[in-house]
N, C-alpha and C positions, 0 to 999 in steps of 0.2 A: 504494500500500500504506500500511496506517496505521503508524503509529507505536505501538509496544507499552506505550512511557510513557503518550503521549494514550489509548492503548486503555483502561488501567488506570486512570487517570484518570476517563477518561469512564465507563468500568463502575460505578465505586464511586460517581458522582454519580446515574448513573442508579438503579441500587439504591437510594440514601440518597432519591430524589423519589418512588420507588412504596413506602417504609417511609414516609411521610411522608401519602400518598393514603392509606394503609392504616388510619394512624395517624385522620387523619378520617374516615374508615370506620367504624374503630368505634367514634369519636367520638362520629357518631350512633345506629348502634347499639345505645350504651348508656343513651345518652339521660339522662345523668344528670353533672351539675356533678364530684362528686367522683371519678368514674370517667374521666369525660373528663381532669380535672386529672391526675390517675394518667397516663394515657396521655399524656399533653403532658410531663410530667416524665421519661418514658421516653425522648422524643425529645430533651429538653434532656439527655442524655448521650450520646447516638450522633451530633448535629449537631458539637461538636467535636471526636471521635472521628474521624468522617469528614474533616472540616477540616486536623486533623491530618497523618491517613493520605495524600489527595492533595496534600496541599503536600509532604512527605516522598520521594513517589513523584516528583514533577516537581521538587524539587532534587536528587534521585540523578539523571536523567535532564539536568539541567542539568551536573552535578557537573565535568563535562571541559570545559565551558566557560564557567565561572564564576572569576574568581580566590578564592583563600579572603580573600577582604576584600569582593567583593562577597555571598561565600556568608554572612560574619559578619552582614551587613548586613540579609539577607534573612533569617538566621536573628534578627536582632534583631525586627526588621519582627512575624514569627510570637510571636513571644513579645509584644511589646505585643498584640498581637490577642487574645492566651490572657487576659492580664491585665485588657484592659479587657470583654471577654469573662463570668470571674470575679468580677470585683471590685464589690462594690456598693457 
């Protein structure tokens, strides 16, 4: 039986890979520079969204076997990722 964390986990990756096919879909499609940009710009806010949302999902799913010193740690980890992520 799977695991409901990985299940949720893996749903939300799966989804975020066919918005992603979708997303060059009608990439070409539109066949057009500034549209395509549009659409690329749409993705660079659901890529960390998603990012976000499973890592979240798989430390609640950790949460009883993590100390909170290592959960600090991994919550630090996620935050430099948002940052260098961000930061230009």
């Amino acid at each position: 039986m799977i695991n409901k964390i990985v299940m949720s986990m893996a749903s939300l990756r799966l989804m975020s890979g066919s918005l992603e096919i979708i997303a060059a879909l009608v990439m070409l499609r539109l066949n057009q520079v500034d549209k395509a940009l549009l659409v690329n710009s749409g993705l660079a806010v659901v890529g960390p969204l998603i990012l976000l949302t499973t890592t979240t999902i798989g430390l609640v799913g950790l949460a009883e076997k993590l100390s909170f010193t290592k959960m600090l740690w991994v919550g630090i980890g996620v935050a430099f990722i948002f940052i260098g992520i961000l930061k230009k």
